[in-house]
C-alpha positions in Angstrom: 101.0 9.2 -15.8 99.4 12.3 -14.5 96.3 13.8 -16.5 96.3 17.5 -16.9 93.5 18.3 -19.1 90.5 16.8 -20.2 87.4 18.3 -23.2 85.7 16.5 -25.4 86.5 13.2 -24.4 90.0 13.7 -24.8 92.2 13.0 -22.2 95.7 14.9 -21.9 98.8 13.3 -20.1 102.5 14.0 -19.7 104.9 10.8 -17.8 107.6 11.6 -15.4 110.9 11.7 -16.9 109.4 10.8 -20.6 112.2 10.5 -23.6 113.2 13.8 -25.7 111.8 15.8 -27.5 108.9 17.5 -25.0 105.5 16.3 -25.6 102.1 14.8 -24.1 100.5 12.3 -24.8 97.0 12.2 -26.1 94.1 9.6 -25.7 90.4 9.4 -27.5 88.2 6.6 -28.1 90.8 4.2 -27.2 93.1 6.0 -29.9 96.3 7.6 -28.6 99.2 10.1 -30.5 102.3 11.5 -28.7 102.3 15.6 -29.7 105.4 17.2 -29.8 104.9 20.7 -27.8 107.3 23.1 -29.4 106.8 23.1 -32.2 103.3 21.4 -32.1 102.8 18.5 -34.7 102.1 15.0 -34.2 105.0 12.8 -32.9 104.0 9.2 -33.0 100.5 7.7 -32.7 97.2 8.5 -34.4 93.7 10.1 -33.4 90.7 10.3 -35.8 91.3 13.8 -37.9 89.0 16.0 -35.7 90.6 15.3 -32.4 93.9 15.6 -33.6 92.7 19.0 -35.0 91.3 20.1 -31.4 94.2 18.5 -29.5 97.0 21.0 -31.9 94.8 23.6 -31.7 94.4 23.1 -27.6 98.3 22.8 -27.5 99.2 25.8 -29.5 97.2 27.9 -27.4 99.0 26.3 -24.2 102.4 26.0 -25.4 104.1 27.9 -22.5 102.2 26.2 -19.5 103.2 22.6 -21.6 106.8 23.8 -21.3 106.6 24.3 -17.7 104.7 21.2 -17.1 107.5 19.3 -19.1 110.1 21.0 -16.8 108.5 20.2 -13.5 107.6 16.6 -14.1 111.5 16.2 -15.1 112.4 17.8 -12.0 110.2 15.4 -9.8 107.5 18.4 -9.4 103.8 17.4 -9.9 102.4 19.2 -13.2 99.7 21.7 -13.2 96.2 21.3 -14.8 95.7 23.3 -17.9 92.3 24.8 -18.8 90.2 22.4 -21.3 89.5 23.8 -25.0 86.5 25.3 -24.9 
């Protein structure tokens, strides 16, 4: 599963050819939540209350480039990195 971001000690990944609806799937401290992309919101999962916080308000800022990494990785394309929250 490739990672394509990474801040504060949470780690961002998307699978190839992962099940409907688009998402990514988030890990920290050995916690990890699937998050739908469009629109964001927790799909499955759990991270402590903070993290989760960060992690939709990382993903709302990167909504389009999730899209396209969603599209590539189902089309057999390697994703791009996306900029950490800073």
């Amino acid at each position: 599963m490739p990672e394509i971001s990474r801040f504060l000690g949470i780690v961002i990944r998307m699978y190839f050819l992962d099940h409907e609806p688009p998402h990514f799937h988030a890990t920290y401290a050995g916690a990890e939540a699937q998050v739908r992309i469009q629109p964001v919101g927790l799909l499955g999962g759990s991270l402590p209350p903070r993290a989760l916080a960060l992690v939709v308000e990382w993903a709302s800022l990167h909504q389009a480039e999730l899209l396209e990494n969603w599209r590539r990785l189902h089309s057999d394309e390697p994703p791009e990195r996306i900029a950490p929250l800073e």
